[in-house]
VEXLUMDREN-27545 format. One record per residue (C-alpha): x, y, z. Coordinates in steps of 0.001 Angstrom, whole numbers, padded with zeros to 6 digits, always signed. Example, Ala and Ser with C-alpha at 12.3 -4.5 7.8 and 13.67 -1.06 7.14 Angstrom:
+012300-004500+007800+013670-001060+007140
//
This chain:
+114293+144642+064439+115341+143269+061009+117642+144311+058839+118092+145099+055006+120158+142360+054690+117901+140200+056343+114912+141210+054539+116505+140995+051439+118453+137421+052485+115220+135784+054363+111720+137480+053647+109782+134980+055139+110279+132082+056995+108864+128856+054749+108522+125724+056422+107736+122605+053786+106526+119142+054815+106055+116387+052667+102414+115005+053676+099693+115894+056432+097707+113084+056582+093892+112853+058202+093363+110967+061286+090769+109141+059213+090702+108836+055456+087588+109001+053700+085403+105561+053582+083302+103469+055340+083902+102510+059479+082416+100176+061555+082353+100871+065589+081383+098174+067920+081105+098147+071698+081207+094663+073823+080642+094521+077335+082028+091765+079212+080678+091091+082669+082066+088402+085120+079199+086536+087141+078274+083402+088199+076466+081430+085452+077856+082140+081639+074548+082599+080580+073683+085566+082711+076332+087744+080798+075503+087042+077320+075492+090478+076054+074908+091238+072459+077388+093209+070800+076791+096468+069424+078064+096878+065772+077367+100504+064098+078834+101412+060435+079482+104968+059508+080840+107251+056961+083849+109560+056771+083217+112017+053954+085671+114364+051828+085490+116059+048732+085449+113227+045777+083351+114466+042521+083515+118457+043480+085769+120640+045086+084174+123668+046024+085737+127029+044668+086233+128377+048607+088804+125442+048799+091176+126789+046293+093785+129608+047846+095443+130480+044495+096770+129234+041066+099805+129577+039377+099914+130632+036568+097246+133061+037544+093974+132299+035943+093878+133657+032224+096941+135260+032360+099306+135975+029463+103273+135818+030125+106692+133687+029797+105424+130767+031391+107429+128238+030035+109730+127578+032052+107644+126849+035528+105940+124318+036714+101930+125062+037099+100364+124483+040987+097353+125062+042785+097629+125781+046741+094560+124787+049220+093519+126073+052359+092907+122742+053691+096466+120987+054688+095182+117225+054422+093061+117564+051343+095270+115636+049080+095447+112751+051041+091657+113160+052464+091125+109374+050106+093391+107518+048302+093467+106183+044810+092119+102212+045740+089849+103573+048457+091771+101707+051110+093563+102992+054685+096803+104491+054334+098224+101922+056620+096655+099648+053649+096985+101578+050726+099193+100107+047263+099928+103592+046685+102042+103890+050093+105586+104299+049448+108778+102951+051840+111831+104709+053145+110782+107138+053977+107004+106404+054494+105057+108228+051765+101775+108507+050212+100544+109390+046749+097692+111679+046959+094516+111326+045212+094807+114276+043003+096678+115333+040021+097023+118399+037716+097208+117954+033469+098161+119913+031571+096554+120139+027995+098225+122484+025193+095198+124371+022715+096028+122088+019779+095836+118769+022213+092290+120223+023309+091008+120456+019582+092527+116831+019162+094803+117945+016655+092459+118413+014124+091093+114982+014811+087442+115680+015959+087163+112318+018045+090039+113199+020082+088735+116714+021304+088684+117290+024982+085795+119231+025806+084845+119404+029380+081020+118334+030102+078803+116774+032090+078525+113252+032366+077940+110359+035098+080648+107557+036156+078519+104612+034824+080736+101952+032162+079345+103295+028926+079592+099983+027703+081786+101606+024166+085343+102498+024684+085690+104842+027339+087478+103912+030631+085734+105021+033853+086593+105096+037237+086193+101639+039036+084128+103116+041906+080813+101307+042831+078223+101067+045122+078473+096885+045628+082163+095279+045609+081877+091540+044392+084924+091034+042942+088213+093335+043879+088886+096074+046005+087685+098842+044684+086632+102578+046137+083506+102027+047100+080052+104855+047033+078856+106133+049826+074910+105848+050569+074185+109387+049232+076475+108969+045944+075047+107321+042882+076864+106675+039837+074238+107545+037462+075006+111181+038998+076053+113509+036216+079437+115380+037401+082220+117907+035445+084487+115490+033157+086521+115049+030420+087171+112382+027913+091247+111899+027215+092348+109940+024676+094321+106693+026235+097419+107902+023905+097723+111145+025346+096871+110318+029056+099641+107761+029176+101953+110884+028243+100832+113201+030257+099533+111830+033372+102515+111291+036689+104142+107868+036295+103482+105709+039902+107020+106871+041145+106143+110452+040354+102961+110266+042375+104694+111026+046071+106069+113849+044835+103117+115690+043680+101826+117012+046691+103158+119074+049607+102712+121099+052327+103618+124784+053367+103795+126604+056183+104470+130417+056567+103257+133588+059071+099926+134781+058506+100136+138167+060544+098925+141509+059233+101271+141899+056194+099000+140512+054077+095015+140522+053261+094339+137160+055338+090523+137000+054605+090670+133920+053200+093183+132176+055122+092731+129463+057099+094025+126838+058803+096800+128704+060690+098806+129410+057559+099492+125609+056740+099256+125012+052883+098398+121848+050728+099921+122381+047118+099731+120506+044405+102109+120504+041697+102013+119512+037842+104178+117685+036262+104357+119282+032898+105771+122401+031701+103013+124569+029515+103450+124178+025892+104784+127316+023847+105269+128033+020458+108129+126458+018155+109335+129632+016881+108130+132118+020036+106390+134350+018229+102800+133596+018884+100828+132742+022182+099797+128984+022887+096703+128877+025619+097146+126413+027954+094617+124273+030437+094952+122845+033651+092419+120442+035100+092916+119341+038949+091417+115310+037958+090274+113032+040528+092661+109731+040161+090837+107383+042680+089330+104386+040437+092444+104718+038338+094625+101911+040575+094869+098955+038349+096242+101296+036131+099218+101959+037819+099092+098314+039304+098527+096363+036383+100449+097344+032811+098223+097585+029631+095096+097348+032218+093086+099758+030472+093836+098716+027056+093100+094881+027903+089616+096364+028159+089321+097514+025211+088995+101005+025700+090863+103896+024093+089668+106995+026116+090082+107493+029910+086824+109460+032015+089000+111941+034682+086307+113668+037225+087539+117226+036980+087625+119005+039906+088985+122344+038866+090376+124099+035759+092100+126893+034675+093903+128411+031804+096644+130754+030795+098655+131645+027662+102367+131463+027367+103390+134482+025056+104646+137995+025600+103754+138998+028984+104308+140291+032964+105788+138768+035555+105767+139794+039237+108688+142028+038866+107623+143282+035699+104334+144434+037108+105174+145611+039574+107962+148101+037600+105100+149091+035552+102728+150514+038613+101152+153965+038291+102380+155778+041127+099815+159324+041772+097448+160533+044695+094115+158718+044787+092047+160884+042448+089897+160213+039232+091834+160061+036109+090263+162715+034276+090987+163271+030300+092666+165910+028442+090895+168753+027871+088959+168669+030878+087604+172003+032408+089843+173903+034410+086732+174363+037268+086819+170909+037323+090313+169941+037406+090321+171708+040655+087631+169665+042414+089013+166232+040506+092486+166953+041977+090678+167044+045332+089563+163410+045383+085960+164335+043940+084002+163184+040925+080526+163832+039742+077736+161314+040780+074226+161665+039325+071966+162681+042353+068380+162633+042985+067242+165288+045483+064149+164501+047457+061638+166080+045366+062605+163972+042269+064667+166434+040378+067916+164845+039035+071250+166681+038936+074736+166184+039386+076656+166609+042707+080535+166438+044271+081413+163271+046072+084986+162283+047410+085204+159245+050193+086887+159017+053209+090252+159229+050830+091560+162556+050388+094679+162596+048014+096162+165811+049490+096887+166943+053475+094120+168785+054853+094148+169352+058272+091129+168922+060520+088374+171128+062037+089566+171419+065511+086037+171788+066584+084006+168691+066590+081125+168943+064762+077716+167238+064885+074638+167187+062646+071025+166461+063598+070908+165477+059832+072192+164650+056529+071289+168181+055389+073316+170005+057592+076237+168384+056309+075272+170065+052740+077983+172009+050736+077616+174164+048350+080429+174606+045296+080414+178278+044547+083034+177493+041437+080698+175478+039905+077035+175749+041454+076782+172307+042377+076333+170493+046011+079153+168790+047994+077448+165604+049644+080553+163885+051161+079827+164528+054618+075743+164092+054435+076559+160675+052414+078890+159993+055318+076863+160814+057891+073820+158982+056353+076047+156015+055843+076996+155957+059380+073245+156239+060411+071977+153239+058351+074719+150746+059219+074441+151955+063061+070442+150960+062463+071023+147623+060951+073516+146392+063758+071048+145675+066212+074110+144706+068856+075296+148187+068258+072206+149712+068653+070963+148537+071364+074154+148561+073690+074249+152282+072824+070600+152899+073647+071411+151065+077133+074706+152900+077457+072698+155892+077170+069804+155309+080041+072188+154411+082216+073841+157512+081521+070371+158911+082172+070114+157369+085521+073924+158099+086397+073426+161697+085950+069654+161738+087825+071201+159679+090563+074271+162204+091036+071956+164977+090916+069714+163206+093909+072909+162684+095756+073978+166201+095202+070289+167696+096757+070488+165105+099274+073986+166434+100663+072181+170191+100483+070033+169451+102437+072393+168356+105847+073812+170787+107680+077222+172094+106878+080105+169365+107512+077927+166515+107505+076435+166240+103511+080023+165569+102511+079913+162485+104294+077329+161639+101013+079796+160241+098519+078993+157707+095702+079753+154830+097253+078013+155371+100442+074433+154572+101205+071921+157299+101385+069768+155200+103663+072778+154238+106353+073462+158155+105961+069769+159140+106881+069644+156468+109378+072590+158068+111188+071274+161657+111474+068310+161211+112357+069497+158726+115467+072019+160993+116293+069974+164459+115916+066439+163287+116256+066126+161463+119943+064957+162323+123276+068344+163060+124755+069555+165175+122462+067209+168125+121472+066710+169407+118105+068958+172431+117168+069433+172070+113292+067442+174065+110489+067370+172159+107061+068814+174132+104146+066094+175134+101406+066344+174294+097868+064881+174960+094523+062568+172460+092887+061132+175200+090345+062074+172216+086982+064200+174825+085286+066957+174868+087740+066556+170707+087982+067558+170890+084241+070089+173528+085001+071787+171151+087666+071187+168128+085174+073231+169815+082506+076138+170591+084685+076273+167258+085831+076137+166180+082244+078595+168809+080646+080972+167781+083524+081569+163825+081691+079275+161783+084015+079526+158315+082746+081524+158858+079423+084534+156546+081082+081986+153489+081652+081161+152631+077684+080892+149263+077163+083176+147267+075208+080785+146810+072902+080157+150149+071635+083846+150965+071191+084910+147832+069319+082083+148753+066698+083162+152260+066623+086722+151285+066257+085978+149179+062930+083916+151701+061672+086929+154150+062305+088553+151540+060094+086048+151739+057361+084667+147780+058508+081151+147402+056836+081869+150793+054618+080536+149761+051005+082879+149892+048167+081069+152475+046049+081006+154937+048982+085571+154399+048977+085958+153526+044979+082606+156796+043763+084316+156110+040028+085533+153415+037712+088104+156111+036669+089885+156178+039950+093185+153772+040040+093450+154087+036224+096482+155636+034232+096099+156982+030409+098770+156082+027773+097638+158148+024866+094366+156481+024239+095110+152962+026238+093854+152961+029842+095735+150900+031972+094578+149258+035384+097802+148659+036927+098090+151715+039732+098714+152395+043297+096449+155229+044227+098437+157322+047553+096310+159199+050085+095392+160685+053209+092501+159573+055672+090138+162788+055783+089024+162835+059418+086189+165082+059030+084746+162779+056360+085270+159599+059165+083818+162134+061807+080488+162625+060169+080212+158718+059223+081035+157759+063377+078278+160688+064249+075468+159251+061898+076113+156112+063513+075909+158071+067084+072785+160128+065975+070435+157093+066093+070481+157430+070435+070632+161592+070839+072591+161827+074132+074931+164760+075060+078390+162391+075250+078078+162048+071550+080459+165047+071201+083298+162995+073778+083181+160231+072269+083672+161543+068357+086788+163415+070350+087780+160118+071741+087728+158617+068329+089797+161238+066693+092349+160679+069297+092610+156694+068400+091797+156321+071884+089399+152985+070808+091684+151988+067797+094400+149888+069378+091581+147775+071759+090173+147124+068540+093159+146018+066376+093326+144073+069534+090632+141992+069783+089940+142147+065423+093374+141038+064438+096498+138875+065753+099252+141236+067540+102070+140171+065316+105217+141242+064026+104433+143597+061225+107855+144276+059886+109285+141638+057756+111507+138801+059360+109786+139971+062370+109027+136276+064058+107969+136365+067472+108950+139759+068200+106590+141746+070301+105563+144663+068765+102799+146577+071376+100571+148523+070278+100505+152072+071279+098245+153963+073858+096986+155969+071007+097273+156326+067061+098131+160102+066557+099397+162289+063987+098556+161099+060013+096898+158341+058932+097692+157114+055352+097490+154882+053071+097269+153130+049261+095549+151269+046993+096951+149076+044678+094856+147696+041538+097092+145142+039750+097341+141877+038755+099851+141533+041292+096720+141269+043862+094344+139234+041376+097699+136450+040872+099353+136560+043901+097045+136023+046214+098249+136911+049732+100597+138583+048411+103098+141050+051153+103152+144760+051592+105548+146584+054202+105852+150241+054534+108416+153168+055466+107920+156186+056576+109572+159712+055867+112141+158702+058560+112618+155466+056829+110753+153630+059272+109191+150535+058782+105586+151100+059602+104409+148429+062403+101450+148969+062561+098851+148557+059574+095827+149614+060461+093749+148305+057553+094736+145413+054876+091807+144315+053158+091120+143032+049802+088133+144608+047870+087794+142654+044448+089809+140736+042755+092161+143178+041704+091896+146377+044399+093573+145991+047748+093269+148414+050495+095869+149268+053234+095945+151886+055647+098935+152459+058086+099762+155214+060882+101680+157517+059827+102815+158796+056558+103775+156011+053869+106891+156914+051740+107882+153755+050707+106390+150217+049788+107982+146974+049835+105990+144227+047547+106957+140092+048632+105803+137718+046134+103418+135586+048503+106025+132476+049500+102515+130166+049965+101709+130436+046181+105554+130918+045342+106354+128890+042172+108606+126264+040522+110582+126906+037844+113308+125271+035723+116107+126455+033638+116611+126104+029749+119758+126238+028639+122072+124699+025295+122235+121252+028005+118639+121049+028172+116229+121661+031189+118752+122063+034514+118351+123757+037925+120927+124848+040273+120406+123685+043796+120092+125355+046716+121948+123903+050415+120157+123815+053757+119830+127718+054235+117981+127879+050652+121320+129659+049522+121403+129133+045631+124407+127689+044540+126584+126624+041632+125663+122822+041207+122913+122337+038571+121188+119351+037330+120242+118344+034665+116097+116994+034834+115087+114476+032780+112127+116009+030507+110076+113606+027939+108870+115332+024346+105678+116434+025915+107543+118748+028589+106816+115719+031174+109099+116124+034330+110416+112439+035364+110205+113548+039483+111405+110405+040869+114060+110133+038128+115163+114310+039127+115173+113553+042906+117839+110558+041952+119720+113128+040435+119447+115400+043002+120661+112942+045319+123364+111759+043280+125244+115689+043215+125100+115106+047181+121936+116566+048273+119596+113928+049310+116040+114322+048098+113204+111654+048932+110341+113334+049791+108017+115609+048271+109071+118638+050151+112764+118351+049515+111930+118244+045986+110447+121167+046382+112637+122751+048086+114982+122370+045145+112499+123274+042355+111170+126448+044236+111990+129629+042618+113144+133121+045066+110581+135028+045404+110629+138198+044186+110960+141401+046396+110518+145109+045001+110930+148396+046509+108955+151199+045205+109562+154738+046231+106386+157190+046259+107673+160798+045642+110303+158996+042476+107251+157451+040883+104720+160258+041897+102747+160415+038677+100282+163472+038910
//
């Protein structure tokens, strides 16, 4: 298993490569087939060639949101920004080299650099400062954002050289369902400030990366795709602050399309010979921040709220209702069925002390009977009819689920019936012979064989058959024994216990019925409310009991009781972590160790959520666990995230410490200020930071040079010529913090 060291040393293995490339870039193709036939007259094989043009599509004018992993900074986020570099990380691996900027091949391309082979990608990310936005008071050279088509305006704004018919040139060229009178997201730059902003030609390579890292069960992985490979994009301006630091400066980003921009970077003074004095960029994306006063990773995360998962209740606050709010439960407004409205108790499947549970299973023929009543304070507890209503309704609206249980159940039916015929059958034979009967065998071979051996001329008949009772209450009688004694409950289809299994998990579970109350995962600083918490709790069986027996009650049959007991044992759990979710390491530095899962999940079943915007900025971001032993915690049952800022993970066993790991796919770059200017120390092979810095060459406008730093780079020994060892170099450590539960318990 790993080690401290290592953890702290190594938390993830990161794997960067300089370009992915598509087998086919986006553009127009032309297929042909000949056939070629030797015979003996020329003529007679004249075959006429078939010749078939198609398209290769890829995003060009819009980028859909999905696309986008994460952001850095994180998207309106207030903090010391300064000093790093601003990125945005795709799912996709090949999307920034999915075209290129003159619409040719890459084998083709102008924009395809030698030794080593490189190619710019077709993307880029500006960075505009709030004054530079406004045009510096200069009306005419605002940037606003807006909606406008590609076609030459004919005044003095440069658009991109794309077009449907090519007569003179080489330009990108529309595809049959594009027009250019199409209106699409853009912005108008002036020609000054593009020029100052925008990546030189021998910046353009190193723009754009890839990543790979482990996508196991650390991390909420609903989003991730593409087996953890990740296309990022990096800008090459550092966000403007204020001169004297003392007030905030909001920043933009805009991910612009470059393609149609190549006799730009071919040709100097291009745009200018044609008289324009503005530059149309497609935006893709965009984004802003403010770089002031602010939290980092580390700093949020030293300024979680550490309690049990419980609503945040006020000062002053009944002491009757203190006592139910320190339970898990808040009020919820309730309409009974005859229309009157009241107020009733409601906690989730979340309880945030240790209670243990009812030994005896329990079932309910309906939501009623799972009715409390609060003598304290005269109102109703619904958590367990809620529960078992819940259960009921999404057992109903799985029609899979539903139906495999109602055929699980017949043939349960017919398995008992069948046992009970088999049973009679054997009665009736004289003694010694009707255990000869057993499942397997065949009642009709068996009959056959009596009666030849019992019932013939040579051999007279000297047997008496047995009596028995066919009066229906003693059928039901033997029915119920046969029933009570588990026939069938070890056949149940795979398909009923995966479902069961998620729902164990809380899969499908709406986020009202686990978050009742805005005031959960809140903390109170004198009048301030502050949504940065981790919320601690337990996993209140009985509530999860009720829930799996709604969903059970929709087909009455007697195993319902067995199988809620198989539940509670975790008998179905690891089958289903199984087949739902990759069987990876789950304890950091972990790589291709197997960790099995065991026979059963016993004991406690805990958990946390966090609300932050450690899970809104980080996307991804990694959460290990100890237990009281110090433990790590292998297996996590449940990591899921619920909104933008609440993320839900549930482990076996008791959690007693967390490990946070800032998420090394959206890990940033950064730079150093200092009385030199901008420098950054260098790391060697193992990503070991050393003692040798560089100094980067930075224009006036915060503008990194990145084919002038990788010289430099290069020159202090450490060679650097491709996009990912430049990365390499500018990446910051991530940032790894340890945060005890009972030191920062918070009640």
């Amino acid at each position: 298993m790993a080690t401290e060291q290592q953890l702290l040393q190594n938390p993830e293995l990161l794997t960067f490569i300089h370009e992915s490339l598509p087998q086919l870039v986006a553009g127009e193709y032309t297929v042909s087939a000949d056939l070629s036939v030797s015979v003996a007259k020329a003529s007679d094989a004249d075959f006429e060639k078939a010749v078939k043009k198609v398209w290769v599509g890829a995003p060009r004018f819009i980028l859909e949101e999905a696309t986008v992993y994460t952001v850095y900074p994180p998207k309106d986020a207030t903090g010391h920004f300064e000093t790093t570099l601003p990125q945005i990380v795709f799912n996709r691996r090949t999307l920034p080299w999915e075209r290129t900027i003159d619409g040719e091949q890459h084998t083709n391309t102008q924009f395809k650099f030698s030794h080593p082979v490189r190619h710019a990608p077709w993307m880029a990310l500006l960075l505009f400062s709030e004054d530079e936005m406004q045009g510096s008071g200069i009306a005419e050279n605002a940037i606003i954002p807006t909606k406008k088509s590609l076609k030459d305006p004919g005044s003095q704004v440069f658009v991109p050289e794309i077009s449907a018919d090519i007569v003179h040139g080489k330009n990108p060229k529309l595809a049959p369902w594009e027009d250019i009178n199409t209106s699409y997201d853009v912005i108008d730059v002036p020609l000054a400030l593009f020029r100052q902003v925008a990546p030189a030609k021998d910046d353009l390579p190193y723009l754009a990366h890839v990543r790979k890292v482990t996508v196991d069960d650390s991390k909420e992985r609903a989003s991730i795709a593409d087996d953890g490979y990740f296309s990022t994009l990096m800008c090459n301006r550092l966000p403007v602050s204020s001169s004297d630091n003392t007030s905030g400066v909001r920043n933009t980003i805009f991910l612009v399309s470059l393609e149609g921009y190549h006799n730009h970077y071919l040709k100097d003074q291009y745009i200018e010979s044609k008289g324009k004095n503005k530059v149309r960029l497609v935006v893709l994306q965009s984004w802003s921040f403010t770089v002031a006063a602010g939290k980092n990773f580390l700093e949020l995360c030293e300024g979680l709220h550490v309690s049990p998962f419980k609503i945040n209740y006020p000062a002053g606050t009944h002491e009757a209702l203190k006592r139910s709010y320190d339970y898990g439960y808040t009020l919820l407004p309730h309409v009974t069925r005859n229309g009157a409205q009241t107020y009733s108790w409601y906690r989730g499947p979340f309880n945030p002390n240790f209670l243990p549970a009812n030994p005896k299973t329990k079932t309910y023929k309906t939501a009623d009977e799972a009715l409390r009543f609060d003598h304290t304070t005269g109102m109703t507890d619904i958590s367990y009819a809620a529960a078992w209503q819940l259960g009921r309704l999404l057992a109903l609206k799985d029609k899979t689920f539903n139906t495999a249980l109602y055929q699980w159940k017949l043939q349960g039916k017919r398995q008992i019936v069948k046992s009970a015929a088999r049973q009679q059958i054997a009665g009736l034979f004289p003694a010694g012979y009707g255990s000869n009967i057993t499942e397997t065998a065949s009642l009709e071979d068996t009959m056959k064989g009596f009666l030849a051996s019992h019932y013939n001329a040579g051999n007279p008949f000297t047997e008496t058959p047995v009596p028995f009772s066919n009066k229906p209450e003693d059928i039901d009688q033997q029915l119920n024994n046969i029933a009570g004694s588990g026939g069938g409950i070890h056949e149940i289809p795979s398909t009923i216990t995966d479902w069961l299994g998620k729902l164990f998990l809380l899969e499908g579970v709406p986020v009202n019925y686990l978050l009742p109350h805005e005031n959960y995962l809140i903390s109170r600083e004198g009048g301030t409310i502050e949504k940065e918490a981790v919320g601690t709790f337990y996993i209140d069986y009985d509530w999860i009991e009720a829930l799996l027996g709604g969903a059970l009650s929709i087909v009455d049959t007697a195993d319902s009781v067995s199988l809620l007991n198989m539940l509670k044992d975790g008998r179905f759990l690891p089958d289903n972590i199984m087949v739902n979710k990759a069987n990876a390491s789950f304890v950091p530095r972990g790589e291709g160790e197997a960790v099995p899962l065991p026979k059963v999940i016993s004991g406690h079943i805990t958990g946390f959520f966090l609300r932050s915007q450690l899970v809104s900025g980080w996307k991804g971001i990694k959460v290990f666990a100890r237990d009281e032993t110090g433990a790590w915690m292998q297996h996590p049952l449940k990591i899921e995230r619920l909104s933008d800022d609440i993320q839900l993970c549930v482990f076996s066993g008791k959690v007693q410490q967390l490990q946070f790991i800032q998420p090394p796919e959206g890990t940033h770059f950064g730079v150093d200020e200092s009385s030199e200017g901008w420098q950054k120390a260098l790391r060697d092979k193992a990503g070991n930071v050393g003692q040798t810095k560089v100094t980067l060459a930075v224009s006036s406008k915060g503008v990194l040079s990145l084919n002038n730093i990788a010289g430099a780079i290069t020159e202090k020994g450490t060679t650097v010529s491709t996009s990912a060892e430049l990365a390499f170099q500018l990446l910051e450590s991530p940032v790894i913090y340890t945060l005890n539960i009972l030191d920062n318990w918070n009640k």
